[in-house]
C-alpha positions as CSV (number, residue, x, y, z in Angstrom):
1,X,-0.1,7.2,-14.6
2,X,-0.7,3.7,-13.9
3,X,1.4,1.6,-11.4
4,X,2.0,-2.0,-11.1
5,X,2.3,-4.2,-7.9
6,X,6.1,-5.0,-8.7
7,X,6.1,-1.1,-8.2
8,X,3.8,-0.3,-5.4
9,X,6.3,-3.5,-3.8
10,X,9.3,-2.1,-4.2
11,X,7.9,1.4,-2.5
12,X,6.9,0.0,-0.1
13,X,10.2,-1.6,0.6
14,X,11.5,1.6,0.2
15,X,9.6,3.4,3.3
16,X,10.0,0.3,5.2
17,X,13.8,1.0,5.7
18,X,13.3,4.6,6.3
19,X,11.2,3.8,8.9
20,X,14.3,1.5,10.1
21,X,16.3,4.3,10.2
22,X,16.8,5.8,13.7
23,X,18.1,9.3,13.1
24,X,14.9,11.1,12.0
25,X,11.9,11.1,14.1
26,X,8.8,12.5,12.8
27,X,10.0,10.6,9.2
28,X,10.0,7.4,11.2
29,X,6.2,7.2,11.6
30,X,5.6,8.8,7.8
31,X,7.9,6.1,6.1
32,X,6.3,3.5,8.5
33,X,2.5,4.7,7.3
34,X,3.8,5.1,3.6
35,X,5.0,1.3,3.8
36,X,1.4,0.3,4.6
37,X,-0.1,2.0,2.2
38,X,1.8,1.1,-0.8
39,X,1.8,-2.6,0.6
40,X,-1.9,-2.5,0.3
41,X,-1.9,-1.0,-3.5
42,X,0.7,-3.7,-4.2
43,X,-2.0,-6.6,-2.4
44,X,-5.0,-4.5,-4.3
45,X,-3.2,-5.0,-7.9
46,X,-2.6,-8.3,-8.0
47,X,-6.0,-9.8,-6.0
48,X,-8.4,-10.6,-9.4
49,X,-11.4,-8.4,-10.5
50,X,-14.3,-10.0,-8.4
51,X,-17.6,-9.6,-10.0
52,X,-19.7,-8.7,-6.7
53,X,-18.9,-5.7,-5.1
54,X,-16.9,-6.3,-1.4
55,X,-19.9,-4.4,0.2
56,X,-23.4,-5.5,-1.1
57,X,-25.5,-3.2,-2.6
58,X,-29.2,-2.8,-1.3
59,X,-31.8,-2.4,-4.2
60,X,-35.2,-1.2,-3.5
């Protein structure tokens, strides 16, 4: 299953209100760390292919 950004954006949305919401501790910090997450997939999608790899590669 393949996801856009629009998608991983509105997810993240999502979690960022649940981790608004004040009656629920332990879901609190989840939703908070799930908001992350999916904002970084949604940043990941729509950043263009590079061609070098973000960690060089050391040939011997």
């Amino acid at each position: 299953m393949t996801h856009d950004s629009d998608y991983f954006r509105r997810r993240a949305a999502e979690e960022r209100a649940a981790a608004f919401r004040k009656d629920a501790d332990e879901d609190v910090e989840v939703a908070g760390q799930l908001a992350l997450a999916y904002s970084a997939l949604a940043r990941k999608r729509t950043m263009p292919p590079s061609d070098s790899p973000a960690i060089p590669l050391i040939e011997e």
